[in-house]
BAFI-3210 file (N, C-alpha, C; in Angstrom, 3 decimals, decimal comma, padded with zeros to 6 digits):
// residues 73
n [1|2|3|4|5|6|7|8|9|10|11|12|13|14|15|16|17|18|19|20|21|22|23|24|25|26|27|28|29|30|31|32|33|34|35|36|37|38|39|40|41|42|43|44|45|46|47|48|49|50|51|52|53|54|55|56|57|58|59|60|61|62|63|64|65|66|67|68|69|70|71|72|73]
n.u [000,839|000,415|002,024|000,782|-001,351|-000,799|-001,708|-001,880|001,372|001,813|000,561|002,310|004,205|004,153|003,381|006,105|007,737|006,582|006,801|010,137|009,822|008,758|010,966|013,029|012,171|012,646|013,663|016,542|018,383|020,988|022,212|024,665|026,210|027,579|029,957|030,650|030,253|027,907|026,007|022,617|019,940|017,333|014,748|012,246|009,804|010,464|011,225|013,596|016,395|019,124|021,762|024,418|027,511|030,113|032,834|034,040|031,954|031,259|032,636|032,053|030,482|027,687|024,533|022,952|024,489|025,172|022,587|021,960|024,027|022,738|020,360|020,649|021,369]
n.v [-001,183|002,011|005,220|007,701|008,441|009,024|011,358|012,571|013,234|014,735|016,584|017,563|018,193|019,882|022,242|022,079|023,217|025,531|026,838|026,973|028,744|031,106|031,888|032,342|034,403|035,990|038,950|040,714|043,856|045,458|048,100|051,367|052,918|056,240|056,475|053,940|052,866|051,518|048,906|048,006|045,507|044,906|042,793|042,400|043,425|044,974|044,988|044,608|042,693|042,512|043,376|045,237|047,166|048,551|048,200|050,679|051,950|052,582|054,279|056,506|058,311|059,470|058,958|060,233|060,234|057,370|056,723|058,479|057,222|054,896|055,682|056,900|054,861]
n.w [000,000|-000,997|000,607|-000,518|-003,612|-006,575|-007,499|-005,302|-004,983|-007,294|-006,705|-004,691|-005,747|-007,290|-005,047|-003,772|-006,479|-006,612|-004,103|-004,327|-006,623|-004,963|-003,113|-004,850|-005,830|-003,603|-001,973|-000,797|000,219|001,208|002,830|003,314|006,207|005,418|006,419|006,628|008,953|009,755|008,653|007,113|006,569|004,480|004,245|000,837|002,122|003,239|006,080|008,560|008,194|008,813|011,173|010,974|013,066|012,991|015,252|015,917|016,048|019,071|020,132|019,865|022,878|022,673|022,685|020,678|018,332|017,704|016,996|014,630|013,013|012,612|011,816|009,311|007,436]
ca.u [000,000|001,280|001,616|000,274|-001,435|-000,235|-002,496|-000,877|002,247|001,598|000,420|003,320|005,513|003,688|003,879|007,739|007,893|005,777|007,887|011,185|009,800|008,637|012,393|013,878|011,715|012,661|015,247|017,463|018,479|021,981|022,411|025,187|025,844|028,516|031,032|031,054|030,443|026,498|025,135|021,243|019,715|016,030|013,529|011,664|008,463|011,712|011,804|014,828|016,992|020,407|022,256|025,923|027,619|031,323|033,388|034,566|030,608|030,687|033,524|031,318|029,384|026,694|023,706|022,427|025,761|025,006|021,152|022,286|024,054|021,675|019,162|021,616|022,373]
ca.v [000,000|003,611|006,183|009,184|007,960|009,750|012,629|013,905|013,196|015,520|018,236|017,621|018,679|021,947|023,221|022,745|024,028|027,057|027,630|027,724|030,282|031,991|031,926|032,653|035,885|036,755|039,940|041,624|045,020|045,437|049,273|051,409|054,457|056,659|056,239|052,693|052,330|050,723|048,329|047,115|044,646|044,492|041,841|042,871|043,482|046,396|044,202|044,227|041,394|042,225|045,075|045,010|047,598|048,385|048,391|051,649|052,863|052,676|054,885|057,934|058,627|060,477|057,879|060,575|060,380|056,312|056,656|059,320|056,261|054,195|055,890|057,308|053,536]
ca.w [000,000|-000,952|001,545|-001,093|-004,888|-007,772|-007,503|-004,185|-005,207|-008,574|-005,721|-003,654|-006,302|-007,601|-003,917|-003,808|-007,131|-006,263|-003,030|-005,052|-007,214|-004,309|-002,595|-005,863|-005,836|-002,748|-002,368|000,346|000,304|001,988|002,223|004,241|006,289|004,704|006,728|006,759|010,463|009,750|007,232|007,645|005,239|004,703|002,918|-000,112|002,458|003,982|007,021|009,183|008,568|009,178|011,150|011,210|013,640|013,202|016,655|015,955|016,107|020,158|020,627|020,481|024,159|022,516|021,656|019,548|017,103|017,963|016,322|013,394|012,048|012,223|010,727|007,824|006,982]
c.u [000,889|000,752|000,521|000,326|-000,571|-000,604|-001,855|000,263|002,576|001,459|001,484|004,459|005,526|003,836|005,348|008,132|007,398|006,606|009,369|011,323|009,509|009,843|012,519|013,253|012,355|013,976|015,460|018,001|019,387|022,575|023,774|025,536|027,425|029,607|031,452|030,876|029,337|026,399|023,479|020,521|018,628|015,635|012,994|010,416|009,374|011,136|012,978|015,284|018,243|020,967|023,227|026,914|029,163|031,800|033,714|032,939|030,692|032,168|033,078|029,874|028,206|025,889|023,181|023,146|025,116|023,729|021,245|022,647|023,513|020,834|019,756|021,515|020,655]
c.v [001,254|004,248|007,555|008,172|009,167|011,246|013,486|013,968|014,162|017,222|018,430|018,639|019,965|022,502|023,252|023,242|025,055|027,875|027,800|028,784|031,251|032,949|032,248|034,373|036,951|037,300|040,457|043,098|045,320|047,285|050,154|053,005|054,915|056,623|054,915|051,782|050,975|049,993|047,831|046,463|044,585|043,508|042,712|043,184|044,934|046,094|044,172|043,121|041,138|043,488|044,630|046,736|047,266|048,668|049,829|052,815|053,173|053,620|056,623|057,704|058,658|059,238|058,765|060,327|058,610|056,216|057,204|058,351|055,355|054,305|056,248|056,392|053,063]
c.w [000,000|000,113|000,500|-002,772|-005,770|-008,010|-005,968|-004,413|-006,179|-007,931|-005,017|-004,322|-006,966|-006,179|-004,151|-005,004|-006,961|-005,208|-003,581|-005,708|-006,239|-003,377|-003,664|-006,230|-004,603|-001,995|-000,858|-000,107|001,118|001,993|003,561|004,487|005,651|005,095|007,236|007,794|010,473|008,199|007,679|006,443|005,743|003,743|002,203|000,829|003,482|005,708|007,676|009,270|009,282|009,984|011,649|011,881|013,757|014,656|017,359|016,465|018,363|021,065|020,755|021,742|023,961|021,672|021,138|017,938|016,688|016,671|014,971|012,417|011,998|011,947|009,215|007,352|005,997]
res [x|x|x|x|x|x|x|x|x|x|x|x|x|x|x|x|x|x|x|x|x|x|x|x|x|x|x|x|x|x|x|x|x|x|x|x|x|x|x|x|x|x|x|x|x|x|x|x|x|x|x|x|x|x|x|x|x|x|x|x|x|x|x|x|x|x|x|x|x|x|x|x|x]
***
């Protein structure tokens, strides 16, 4: 006895084809602040995926200077 006839098996394989195209659609956005300190990467829905924070960023006191580049970025 099969676990799944031919007919789910036929569906099985349009979903994972459907979800590859859906991954293969789907973009990042890696953008950075000007002086190099910040990078932040969003999803195509401009999602926060990534935020990368050079060492050198925590050498200024002032969390306003702190926030400036991270909104610049």
């Amino acid at each position: 006895m099969e676990l799944f006839d031919a007919g789910h098996m036929m569906f099985l394989r349009q979903q994972r084809q459907e979800l590859r195209e859906l991954q293969a659609r789907r973009t990042e956005t890696t953008v950075f602040s000007p002086d190099g300190l910040v990078s932040a990467t969003v999803d195509e829905r401009g999602h926060l995926t990534g935020l990368w924070l050079d060492g050198r960023i925590y050498r200024s006191p002032d969390s306003r200077v702190f926030s400036a580049k991270v909104i610049e970025s």
